[in-house]
N, C-alpha and C positions, 0 to 999 in steps of 0.2 A: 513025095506023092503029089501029083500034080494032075485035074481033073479038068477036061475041056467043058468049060462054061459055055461056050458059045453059042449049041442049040437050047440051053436055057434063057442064054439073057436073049434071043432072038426072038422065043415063044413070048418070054415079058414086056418086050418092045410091043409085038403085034397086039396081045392082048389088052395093053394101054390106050393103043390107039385106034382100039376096037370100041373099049367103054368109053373113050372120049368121045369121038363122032357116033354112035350108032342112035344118041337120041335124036342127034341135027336130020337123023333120017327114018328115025322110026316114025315119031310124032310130029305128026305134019301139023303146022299152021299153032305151031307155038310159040308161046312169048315168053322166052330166059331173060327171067331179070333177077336183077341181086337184092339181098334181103333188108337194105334200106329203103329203097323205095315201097317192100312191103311194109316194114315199120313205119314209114310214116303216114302212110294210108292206114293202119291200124290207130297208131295216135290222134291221127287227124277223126276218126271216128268215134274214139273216146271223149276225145276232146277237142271240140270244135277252134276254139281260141289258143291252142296252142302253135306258139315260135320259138322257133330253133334256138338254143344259146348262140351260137356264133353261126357263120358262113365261113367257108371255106377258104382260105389262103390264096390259093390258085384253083381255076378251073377250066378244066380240059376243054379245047376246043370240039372233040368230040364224045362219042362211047368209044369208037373205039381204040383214040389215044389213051384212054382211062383205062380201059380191058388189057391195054400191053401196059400200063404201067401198074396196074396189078399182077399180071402175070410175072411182069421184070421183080416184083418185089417179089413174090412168091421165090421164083428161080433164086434171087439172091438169098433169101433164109432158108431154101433146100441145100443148097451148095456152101454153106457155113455151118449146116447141123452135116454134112457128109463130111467136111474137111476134118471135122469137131470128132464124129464117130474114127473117120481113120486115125485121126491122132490117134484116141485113146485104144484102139488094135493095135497100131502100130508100136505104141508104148508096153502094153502088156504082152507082146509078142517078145518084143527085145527082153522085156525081165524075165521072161521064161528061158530064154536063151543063156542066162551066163552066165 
């Protein structure tokens, strides 16, 4: 029994890339930033005198080599918990089998 997925995963593709971009165009004249730089304007508010434990190891020439190398890290832990879920389908598939 064999079921054509393809106008499913197709609708799932578009609606991905619908909630991704539709805030870059809804809300004009925003500022996305990530929730460190709100942390530390929060701490820096609490606490006037506070410094950081460490600095960073390496730092990105810009945002937006940072942005892809978060995004590359993201992709790499999505596509390691996928590999991770097929395994374990593919496992319990076969012991069903024999």
């Amino acid at each position: 029994m064999t079921k054509n997925t393809f106008p499913t995963n197709l609708l799932l593709i578009l609606l991905v890339i619908i909630i991704s971009f539709a805030p870059l165009f809804l809300i004009k004249n925003a500022e996305f930033g990530g929730a460190d730089g709100e942390a530390e304007t929060m701490i820096t508010q609490i606490n006037e005198d506070y410094e950081p434990w460490f600095e960073p190891l390496v730092e990105p020439a810009s945002g937006e080599i940072e942005s892809l190398l978060f995004a590359l890290q993201a992709a790499i832990g999505a596509g390691i918990l996928a590999y991770g879920f097929g395994y374990l389908n593919g496992k319990s598939k076969a012991l069903k089998n024999r």
